[in-house]
MIPA-965613 format. One record per residue (C-alpha): residue number from 0; residue in one letter; x, y, z. Coordinates in steps of 0.5 Angstrom, whole numbers. Example, Ala and Ser with C-alpha at 12.3 -4.5 7.8 and 13.67 -1.06 7.14 Angstrom:
BEGIN
PT     i   aa      c1      c2      c3
PT     0    a      25      -9      16
PT     1    s      27      -2      14
This chain:
BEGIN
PT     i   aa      c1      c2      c3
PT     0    x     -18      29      36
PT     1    x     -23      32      31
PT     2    x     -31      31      34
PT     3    x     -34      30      26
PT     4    x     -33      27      20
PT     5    x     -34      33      17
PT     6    x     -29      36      21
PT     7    x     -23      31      19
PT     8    x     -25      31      13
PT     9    x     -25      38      12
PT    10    x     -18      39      15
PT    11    x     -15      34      11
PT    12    x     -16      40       5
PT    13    x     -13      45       8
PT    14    x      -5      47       5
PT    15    x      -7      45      -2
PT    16    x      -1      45      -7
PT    17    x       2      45     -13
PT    18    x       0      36     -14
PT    19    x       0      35      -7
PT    20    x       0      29      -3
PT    21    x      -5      32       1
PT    22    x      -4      28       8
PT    23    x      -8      28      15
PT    24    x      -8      24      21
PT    25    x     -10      24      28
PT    26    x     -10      21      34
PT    27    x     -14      18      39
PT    28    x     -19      16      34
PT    29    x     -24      10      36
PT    30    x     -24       5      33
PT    31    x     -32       6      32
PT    32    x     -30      13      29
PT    33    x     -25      10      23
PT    34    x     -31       5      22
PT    35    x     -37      11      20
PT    36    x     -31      15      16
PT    37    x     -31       8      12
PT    38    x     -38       8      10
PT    39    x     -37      16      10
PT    40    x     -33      15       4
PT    41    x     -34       8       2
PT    42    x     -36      12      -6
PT    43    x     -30      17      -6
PT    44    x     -24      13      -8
PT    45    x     -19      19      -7
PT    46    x     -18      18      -1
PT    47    x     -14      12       3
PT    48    x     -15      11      10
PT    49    x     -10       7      15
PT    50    x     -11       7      21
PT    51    x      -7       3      27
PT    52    x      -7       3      35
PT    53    x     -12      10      34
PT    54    x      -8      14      29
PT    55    x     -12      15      23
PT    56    x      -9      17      17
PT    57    x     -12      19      12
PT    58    x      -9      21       4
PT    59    x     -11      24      -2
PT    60    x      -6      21      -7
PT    61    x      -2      26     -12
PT    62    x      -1      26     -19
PT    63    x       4      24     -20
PT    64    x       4      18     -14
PT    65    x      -2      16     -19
PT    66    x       2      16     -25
PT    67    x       8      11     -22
PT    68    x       3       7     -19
PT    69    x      -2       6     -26
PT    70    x       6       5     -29
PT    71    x       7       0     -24
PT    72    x       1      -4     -23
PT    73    x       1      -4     -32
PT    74    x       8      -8     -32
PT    75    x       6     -12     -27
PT    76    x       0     -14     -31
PT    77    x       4     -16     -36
PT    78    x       8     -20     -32
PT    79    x       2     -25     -30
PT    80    x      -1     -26     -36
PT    81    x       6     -27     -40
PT    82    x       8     -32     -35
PT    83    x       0     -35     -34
PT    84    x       0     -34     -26
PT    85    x      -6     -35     -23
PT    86    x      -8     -28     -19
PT    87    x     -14     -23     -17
PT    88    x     -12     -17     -16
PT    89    x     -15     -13     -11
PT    90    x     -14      -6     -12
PT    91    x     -14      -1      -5
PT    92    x     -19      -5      -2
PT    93    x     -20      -4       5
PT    94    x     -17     -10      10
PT    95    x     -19      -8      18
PT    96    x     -18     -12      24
PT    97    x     -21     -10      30
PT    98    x     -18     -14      35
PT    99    x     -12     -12      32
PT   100    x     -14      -4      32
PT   101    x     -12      -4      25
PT   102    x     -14      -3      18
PT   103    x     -11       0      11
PT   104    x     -12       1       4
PT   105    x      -6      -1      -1
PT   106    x      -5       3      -7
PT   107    x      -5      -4     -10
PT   108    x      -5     -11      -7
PT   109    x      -6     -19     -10
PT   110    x      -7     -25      -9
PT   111    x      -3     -32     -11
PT   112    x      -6     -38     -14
PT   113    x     -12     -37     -12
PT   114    x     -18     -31      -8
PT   115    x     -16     -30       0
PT   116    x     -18     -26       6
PT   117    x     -11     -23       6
PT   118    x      -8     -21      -1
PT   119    x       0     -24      -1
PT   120    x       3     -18      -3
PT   121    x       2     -10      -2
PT   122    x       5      -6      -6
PT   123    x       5       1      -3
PT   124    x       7       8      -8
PT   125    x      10      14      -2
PT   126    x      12      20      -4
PT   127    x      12      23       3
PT   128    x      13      19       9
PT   129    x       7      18      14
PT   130    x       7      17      21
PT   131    x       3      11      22
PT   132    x       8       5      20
PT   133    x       6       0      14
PT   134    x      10      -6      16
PT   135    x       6      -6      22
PT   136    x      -1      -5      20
PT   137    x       1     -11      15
PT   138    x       4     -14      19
PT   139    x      -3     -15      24
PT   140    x      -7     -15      18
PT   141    x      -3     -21      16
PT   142    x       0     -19       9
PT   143    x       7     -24       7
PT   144    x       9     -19       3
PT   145    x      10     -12       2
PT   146    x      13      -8      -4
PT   147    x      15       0      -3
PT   148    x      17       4      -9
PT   149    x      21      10      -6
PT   150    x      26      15      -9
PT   151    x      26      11     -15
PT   152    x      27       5     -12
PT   153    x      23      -2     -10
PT   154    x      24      -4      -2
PT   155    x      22     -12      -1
PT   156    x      19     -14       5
PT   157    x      17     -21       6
PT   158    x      14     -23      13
PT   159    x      17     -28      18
PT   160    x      14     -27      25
PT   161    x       7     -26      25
PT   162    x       7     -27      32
PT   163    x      11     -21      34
PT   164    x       9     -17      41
PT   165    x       7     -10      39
PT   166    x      10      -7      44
PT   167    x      17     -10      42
PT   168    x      15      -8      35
PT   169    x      17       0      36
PT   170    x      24      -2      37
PT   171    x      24      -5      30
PT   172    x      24      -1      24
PT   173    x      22      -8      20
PT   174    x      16     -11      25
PT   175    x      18     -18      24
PT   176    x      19     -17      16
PT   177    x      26     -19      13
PT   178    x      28     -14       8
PT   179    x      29     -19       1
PT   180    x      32     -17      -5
PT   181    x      28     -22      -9
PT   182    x      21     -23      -8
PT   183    x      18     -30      -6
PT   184    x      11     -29      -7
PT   185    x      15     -27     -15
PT   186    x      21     -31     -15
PT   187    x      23     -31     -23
PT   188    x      20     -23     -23
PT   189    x      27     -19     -25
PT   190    x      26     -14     -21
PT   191    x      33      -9     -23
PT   192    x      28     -10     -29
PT   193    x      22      -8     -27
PT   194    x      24      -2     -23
PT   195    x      29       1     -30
PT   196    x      22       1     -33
PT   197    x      18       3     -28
PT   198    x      22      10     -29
PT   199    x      21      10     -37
PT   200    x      15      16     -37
PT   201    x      13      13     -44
PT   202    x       8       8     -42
PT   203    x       9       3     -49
PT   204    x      17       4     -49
PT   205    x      16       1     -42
PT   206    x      11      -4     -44
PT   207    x      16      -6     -50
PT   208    x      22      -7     -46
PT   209    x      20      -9     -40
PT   210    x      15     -15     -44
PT   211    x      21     -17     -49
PT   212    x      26     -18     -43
PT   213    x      21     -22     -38
């Protein structure tokens, strides 16, 4: 385990790449050394930081992760306003829960209807894969629903026992959410049509197509 923020947050720059996801996690942090690293870097928005049973991930998202990301949060936008769906959006704040020794940054996250303490849906943007399980965290933190977008592809989880035993949870992969095809929290959301033009670079043509469809 690292002994100081400087520390981890120093080790979480090495092995720079070309666009990097740069990724660092440890284990057996305290809950009271996840708390300091928040504050340490309360003004410094390139860096999400999750933390669950005592590992701590920390990620400082790639271009091209932020790219997908602005696309998506942009069609999704569009989709809201056209259809005059009262949300508040979130962005990455941090939602913890001490008691359940967990906490998470979204890359993107909303509320349905009205302002809550937990966002409705998560939207999460992976390039490479972690070692803390997102389903899990949300799971804890409440969330009913979370959105993937992986491999060009959206994965739609929708929450159905928030009161799973976290010991029984490590032999799921989904952690008491049910793997959808259509969201719940959007029913009419076209999501064939939302991921088709989350994959056109060109953000006014994808705006254009995805806009005239909806």
């Amino acid at each position: 385990m690292v002994s100081s923020l400087k520390e981890l947050i120093d080790e979480s720059r090495l092995g720079l790449v070309d666009d990097p996801e740069e990724r660092f996690i440890s284990s057996g942090v305290s809950w009271e050394f996840y708390e300091a690293l928040l504050a340490k870097l309360a003004d410094n928005s390139q860096y999400h930081v999750t933390y669950l049973d005592g590992i701590l991930e920390i990620v400082s998202p790639s271009r091209k992760h932020e790219s997908v990301k602005t696309r998506f949060v942009s069609l999704l936008w569009l989709y809201l306003w056209k259809k005059q769906i009262k949300h508040f959006p979130l962005g990455s704040t941090t939602f913890k829960n001490q008691a359940k020794k967990a906490g998470a940054e979204p890359d993107e996250c909303y509320c349905i209807g009205e302002e809550k303490e937990v966002p409705d849906l998560v939207i999460e943007v992976v390039v490479t894969s972690g070692s803390i399980s997102k389903l899990e965290t949300y799971r804890r933190l409440g969330v009913s629903e979370v959105w993937f977008w992986q491999l060009d592809k959206l994965k739609l989880y929708h929450l159905r026992d928030d009161a799973q035993d976290e010991q029984a949870n490590i032999f799921t992969d989904t952690y008491g959410y049910e793997a959808i095809t259509r969201s719940e929290v959007l029913p009419q959301l076209d999501i064939a049509l939302l991921e088709r033009c989350v994959l056109i670079s060109d953000s006014v043509e994808a705006g254009n197509e995805f806009y005239q469809n909806i």
